[in-house]
N, C-alpha and C positions, 0 to 999 in steps of 0.2 A: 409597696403593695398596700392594697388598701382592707382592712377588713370593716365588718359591720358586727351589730347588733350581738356582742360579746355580754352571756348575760351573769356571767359569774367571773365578776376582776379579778379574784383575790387568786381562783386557779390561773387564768390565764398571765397574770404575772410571775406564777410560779414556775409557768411553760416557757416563759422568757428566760426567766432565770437558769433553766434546763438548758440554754443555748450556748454551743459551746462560744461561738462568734460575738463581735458585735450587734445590738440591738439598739436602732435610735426609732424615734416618735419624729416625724416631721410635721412641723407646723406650716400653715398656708405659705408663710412668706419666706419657708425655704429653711428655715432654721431647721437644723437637726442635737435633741437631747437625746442624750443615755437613757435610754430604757430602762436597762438593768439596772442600774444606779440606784432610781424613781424605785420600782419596783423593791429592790431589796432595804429601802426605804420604809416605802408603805406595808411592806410585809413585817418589819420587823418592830414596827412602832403598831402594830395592830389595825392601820387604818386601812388597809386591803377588803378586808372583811365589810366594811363599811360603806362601798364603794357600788352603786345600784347596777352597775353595767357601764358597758363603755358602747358607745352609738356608732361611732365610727374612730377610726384610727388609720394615720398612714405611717408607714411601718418601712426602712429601710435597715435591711437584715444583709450583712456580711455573708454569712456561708449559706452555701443552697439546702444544705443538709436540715439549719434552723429555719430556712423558709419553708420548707417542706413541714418542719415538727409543729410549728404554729397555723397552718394551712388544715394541717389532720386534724389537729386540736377543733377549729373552730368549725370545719366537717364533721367530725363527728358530733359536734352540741349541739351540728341543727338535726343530726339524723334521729338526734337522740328526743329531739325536742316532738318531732313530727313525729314517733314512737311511740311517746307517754300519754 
């Protein structure tokens, strides 16, 4: 799945890391990284925070339960965005 215009990294790798399943990042040419890896990574060496947004991401998620928890996530920040 593909998401977009994620404008706060440092939550949404946190919402990764919330997943009970696997999380990978696919890259163009098929490769697949650990998300959660990356993520508990950049979160715990402080560079999350640092991070201006993510533009686009493809995303192949293990259980439908975290495809669902990262889909609400990123639902609700545009509802939130269109709101303020």
């Amino acid at each position: 799945m593909k998401l977009y215009n994620i404008t706060n990294a440092a939550e949404f790798l946190n919402r990764v890391l919330a997943c009970r399943g696997m999380v990978y990042a696919v890259e163009a040419d098929g490769r697949a990284q650990d998300l959660k890896a990356l993520a508990q990574y950049l979160i715990s060496s402080n560079m999350a925070d640092k991070i201006d947004g993510i533009r686009e991401i493809d995303l192949a998620v293990e259980k439908p339960a975290d495809r669902a928890l990262l889909l609400n996530y990123v639902a609700g920040m545009k509802l939130n965005r269109k709101t303020a």
